[in-house]
C-alpha positions as CSV (number, residue, x, y, z in Angstrom):
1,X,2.0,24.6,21.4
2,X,2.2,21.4,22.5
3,X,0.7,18.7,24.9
4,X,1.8,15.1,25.8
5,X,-0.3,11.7,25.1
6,X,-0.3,9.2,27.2
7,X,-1.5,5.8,25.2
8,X,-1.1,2.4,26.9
9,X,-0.2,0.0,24.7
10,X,1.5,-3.3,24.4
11,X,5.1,-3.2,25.1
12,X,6.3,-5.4,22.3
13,X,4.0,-3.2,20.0
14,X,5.7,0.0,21.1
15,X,8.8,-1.6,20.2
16,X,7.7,-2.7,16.9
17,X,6.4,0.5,16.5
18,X,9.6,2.4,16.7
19,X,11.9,0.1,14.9
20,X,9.6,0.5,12.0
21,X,9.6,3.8,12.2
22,X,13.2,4.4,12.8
23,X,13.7,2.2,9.9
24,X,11.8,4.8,7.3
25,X,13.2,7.3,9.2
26,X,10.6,9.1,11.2
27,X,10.4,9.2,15.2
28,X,7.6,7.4,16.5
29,X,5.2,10.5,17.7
30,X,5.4,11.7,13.7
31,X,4.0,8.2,12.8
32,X,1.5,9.0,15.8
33,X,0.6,12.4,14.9
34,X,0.1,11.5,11.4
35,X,-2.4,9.0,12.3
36,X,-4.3,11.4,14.7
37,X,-4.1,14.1,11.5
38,X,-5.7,11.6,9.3
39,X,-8.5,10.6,12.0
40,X,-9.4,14.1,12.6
41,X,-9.6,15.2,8.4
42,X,-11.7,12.1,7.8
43,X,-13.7,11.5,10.9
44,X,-12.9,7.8,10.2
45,X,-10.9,5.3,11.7
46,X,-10.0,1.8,9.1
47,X,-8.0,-1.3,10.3
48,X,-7.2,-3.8,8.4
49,X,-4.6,-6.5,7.4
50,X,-1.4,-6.0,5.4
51,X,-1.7,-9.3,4.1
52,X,-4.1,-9.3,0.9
53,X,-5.4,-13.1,-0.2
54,X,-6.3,-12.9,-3.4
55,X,-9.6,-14.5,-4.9
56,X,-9.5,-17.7,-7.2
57,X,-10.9,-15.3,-9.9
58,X,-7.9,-12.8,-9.8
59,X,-5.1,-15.6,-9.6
60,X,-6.7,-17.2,-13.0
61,X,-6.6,-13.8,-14.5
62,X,-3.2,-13.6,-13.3
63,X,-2.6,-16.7,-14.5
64,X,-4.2,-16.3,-17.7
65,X,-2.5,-12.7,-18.4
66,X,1.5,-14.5,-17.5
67,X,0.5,-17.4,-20.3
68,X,-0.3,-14.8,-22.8
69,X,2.7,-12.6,-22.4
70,X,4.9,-15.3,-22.6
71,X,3.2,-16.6,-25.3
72,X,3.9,-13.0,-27.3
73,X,0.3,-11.8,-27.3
74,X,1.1,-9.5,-25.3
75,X,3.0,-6.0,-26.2
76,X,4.6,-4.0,-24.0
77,X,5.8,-2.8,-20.9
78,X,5.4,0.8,-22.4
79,X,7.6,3.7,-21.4
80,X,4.6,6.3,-21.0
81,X,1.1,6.4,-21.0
82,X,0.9,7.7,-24.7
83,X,2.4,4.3,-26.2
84,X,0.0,2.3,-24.2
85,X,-2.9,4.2,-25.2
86,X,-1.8,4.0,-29.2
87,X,-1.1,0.0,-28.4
88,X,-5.2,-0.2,-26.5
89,X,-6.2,2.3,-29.7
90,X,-5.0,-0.1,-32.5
91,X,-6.8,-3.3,-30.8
């Protein structure tokens, strides 16, 4: 059985909304649903940006971990977990 939500919402959002989820392929109430799926199961609601800064700290990892690999001290990428853990093993 089903019922009908009425949420008012920004019209420009709405639109937003849709073409994003036209674009993945989903109609907007299955985005919607989801959501209200998710809120139920975990009691919890969490907002926050898509856009991630990242700290000083990570970029010099970062930073650090591009010089070394072209540099050669680094191996790898590794096809599956077991080379990677032989290539961490032999260190």
């Amino acid at each position: 059985m089903y019922t009908i939500l009425n949420v008012k919402t920004d019209k420009k959002l709405k639109e937003e909304a849709r073409r994003v989820a036209s674009e993945i392929g989903v109609p907007l109430s299955t985005v919607v649903n989801s959501f209200l799926k998710q809120f139920v199961r975990d009691q919890e609601v969490t907002f926050s940006a898509k856009e991630y800064k990242m700290t000083p700290y990570l970029e010099s990892l970062i930073e650090e971990t591009e010089q070394d690999y072209k540099k050669g001290k680094l191996e790898g990428p590794f096809d599956n977990a077991d080379d990677f853990i032989k290539n961490l093993n032999k260190q």
